[in-house]
C-alpha positions as CSV (number, residue, x, y, z in Angstrom):
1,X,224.7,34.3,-78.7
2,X,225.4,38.3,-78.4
3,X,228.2,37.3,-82.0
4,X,225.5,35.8,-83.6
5,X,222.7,38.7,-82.9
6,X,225.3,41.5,-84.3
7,X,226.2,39.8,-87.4
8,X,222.3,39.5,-88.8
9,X,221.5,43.1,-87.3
10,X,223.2,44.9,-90.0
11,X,221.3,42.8,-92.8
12,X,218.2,43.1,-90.4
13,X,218.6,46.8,-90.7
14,X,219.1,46.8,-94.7
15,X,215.5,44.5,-95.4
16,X,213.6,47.3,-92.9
17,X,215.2,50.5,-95.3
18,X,214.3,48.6,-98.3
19,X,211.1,48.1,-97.5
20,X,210.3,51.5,-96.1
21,X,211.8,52.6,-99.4
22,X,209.2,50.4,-101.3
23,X,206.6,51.3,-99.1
24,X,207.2,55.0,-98.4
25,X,203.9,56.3,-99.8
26,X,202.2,53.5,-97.9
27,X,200.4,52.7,-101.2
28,X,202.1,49.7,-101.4
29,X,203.3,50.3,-104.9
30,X,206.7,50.2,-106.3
31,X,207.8,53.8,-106.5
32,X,207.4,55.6,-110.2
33,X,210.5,55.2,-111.3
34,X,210.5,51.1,-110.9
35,X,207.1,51.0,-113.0
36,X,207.1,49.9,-116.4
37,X,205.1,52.0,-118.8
38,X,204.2,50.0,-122.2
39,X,205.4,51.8,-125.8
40,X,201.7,51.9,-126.9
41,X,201.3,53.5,-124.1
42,X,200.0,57.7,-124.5
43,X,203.0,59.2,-122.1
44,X,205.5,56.4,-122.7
45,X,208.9,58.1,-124.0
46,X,211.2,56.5,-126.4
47,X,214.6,56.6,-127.7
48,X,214.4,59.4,-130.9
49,X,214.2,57.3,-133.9
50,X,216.8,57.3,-136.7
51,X,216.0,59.2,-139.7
52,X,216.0,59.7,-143.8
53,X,214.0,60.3,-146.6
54,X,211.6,58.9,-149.5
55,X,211.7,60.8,-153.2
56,X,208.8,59.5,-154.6
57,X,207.7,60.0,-158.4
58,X,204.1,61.0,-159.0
59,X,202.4,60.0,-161.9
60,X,204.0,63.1,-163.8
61,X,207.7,61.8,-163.2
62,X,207.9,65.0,-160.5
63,X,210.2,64.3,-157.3
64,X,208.2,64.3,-153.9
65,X,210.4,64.4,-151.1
66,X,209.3,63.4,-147.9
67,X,211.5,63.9,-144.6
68,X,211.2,60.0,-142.0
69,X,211.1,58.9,-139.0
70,X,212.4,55.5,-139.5
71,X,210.5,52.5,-137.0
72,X,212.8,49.6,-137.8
73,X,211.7,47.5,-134.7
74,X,208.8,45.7,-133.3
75,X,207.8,47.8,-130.4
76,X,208.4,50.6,-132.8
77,X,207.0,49.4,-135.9
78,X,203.6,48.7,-133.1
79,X,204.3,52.0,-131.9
80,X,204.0,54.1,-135.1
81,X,202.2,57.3,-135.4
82,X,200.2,57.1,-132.2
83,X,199.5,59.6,-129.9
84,X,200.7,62.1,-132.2
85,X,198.3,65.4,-132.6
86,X,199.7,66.6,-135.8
87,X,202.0,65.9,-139.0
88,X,203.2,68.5,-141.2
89,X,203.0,67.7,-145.2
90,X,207.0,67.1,-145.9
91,X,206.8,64.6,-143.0
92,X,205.9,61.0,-142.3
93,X,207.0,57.9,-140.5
94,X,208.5,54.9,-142.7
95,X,208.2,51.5,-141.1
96,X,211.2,49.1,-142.7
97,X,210.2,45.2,-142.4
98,X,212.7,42.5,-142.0
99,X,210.6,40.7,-144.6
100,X,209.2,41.3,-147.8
101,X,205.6,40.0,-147.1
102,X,201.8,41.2,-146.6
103,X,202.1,43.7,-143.9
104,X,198.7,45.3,-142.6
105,X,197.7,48.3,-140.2
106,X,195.7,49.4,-138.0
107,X,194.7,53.2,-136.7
108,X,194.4,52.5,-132.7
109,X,194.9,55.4,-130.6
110,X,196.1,57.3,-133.8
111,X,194.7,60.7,-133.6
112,X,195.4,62.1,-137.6
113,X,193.8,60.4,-140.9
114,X,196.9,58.9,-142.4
115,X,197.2,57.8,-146.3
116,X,199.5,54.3,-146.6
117,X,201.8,53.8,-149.1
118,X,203.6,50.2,-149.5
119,X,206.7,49.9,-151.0
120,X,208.2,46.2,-152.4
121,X,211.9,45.6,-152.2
122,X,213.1,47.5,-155.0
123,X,211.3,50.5,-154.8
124,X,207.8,50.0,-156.6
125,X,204.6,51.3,-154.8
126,X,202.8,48.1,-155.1
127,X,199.9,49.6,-153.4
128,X,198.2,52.9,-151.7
129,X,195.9,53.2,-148.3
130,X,194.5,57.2,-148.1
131,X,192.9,59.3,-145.2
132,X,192.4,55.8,-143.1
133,X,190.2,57.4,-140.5
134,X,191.6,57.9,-137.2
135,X,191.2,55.3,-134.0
136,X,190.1,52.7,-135.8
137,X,191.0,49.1,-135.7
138,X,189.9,48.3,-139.5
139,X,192.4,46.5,-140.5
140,X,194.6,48.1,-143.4
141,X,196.1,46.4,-146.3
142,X,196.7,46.0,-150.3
143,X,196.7,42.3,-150.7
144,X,200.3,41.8,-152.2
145,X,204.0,41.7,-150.5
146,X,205.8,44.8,-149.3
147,X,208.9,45.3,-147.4
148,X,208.1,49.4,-146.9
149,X,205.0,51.1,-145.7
150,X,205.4,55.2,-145.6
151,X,202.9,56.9,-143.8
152,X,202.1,60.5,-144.8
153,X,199.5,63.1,-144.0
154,X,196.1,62.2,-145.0
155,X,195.3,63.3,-148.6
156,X,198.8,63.5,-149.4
157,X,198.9,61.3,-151.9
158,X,196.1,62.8,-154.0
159,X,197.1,66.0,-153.9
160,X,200.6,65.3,-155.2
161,X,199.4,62.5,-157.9
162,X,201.1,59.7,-156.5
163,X,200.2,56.0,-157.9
164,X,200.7,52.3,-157.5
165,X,203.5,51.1,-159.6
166,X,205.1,54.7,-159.4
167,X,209.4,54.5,-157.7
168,X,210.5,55.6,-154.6
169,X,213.6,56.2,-153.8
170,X,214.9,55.1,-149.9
171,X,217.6,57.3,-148.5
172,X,219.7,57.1,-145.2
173,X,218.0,53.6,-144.4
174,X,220.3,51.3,-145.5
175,X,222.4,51.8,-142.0
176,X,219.5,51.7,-140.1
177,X,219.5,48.1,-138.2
178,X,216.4,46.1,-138.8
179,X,214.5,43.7,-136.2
């Protein structure tokens, strides 16, 4: 009897520091570091994403460059520009679509108006979104395929005369892996 006692006592001993280890606050809770925080989330962190640029022509034939953030996957594509309290002109987030297709947008728990540009497969702006208003969930779309939606400060576009059927130019985002 005593071999059999001192061969479960050790494992005996491991189940009671686990669980005083899960239960050390006496909340109950798994400890912070086991709890999973979701990417929409306002104090979720994520990996940095990969980055490029977009030279678009305004109506003029004039260069605008604008320095991307690139969200090439779901959760970051979902993600987008939330949360975020500012964005500088010169700067914007480019979300990059597996698919050329209809894509729409929303503005949840976005804090900045933001104008929308979408971008077809070979560069053409088929279609332009400006100052959507801020946590909204209106529903944001031109009617017509795109593979590329840039998002810019709002008023952007205005100011620098940029129009539907206007080029853009993708740079860096050809390496970037899309999911």
């Amino acid at each position: 009897m005593k071999a059999v006692l001192s061969r479960r006592l050790p494992s005996a001993a491991w189940v009671l520091m686990l669980g005083a280890l899960y239960c050390g606050s006496g909340s109950g809770k798994p400890p912070a570091a086991s709890r999973v925080v979701h990417h929409t989330s306002e104090n979720w962190v994520g990996p940095p994403l990969p980055k490029g640029r977009v030279i678009l022509t305004d109506a003029y034939g004039g260069p605008h460059a604008v320095d991307v953030e690139v969200a090439a996957t779901d959760p970051m594509r979902e993600r987008g520009m939330m949360w975020r309290k500012a964005l500088p002109e010169g700067k914007g987030m480019l979300f990059v679509f597996p698919t050329e297709e209809e894509h729409s947008f929303w503005m949840r728990n976005t804090l900045i108006p933001l104008d929308m540009v979408f971008i077809d497969g070979k560069g053409s702006i088929v279609g332009i979104v400006e100052n959507a208003q801020p946590r909204s969930l209106a529903s944001h779309s031109v009617g017509v395929p795109s593979k590329y939606v840039l998002e810019v400060p709002g008023g952007w576009f205005q100011k620098v005369a940029i129009r539907p059927g206007t080029r853009a130019v993708l740079q860096g985002i050809d390496r970037i892996a899309v999911q």
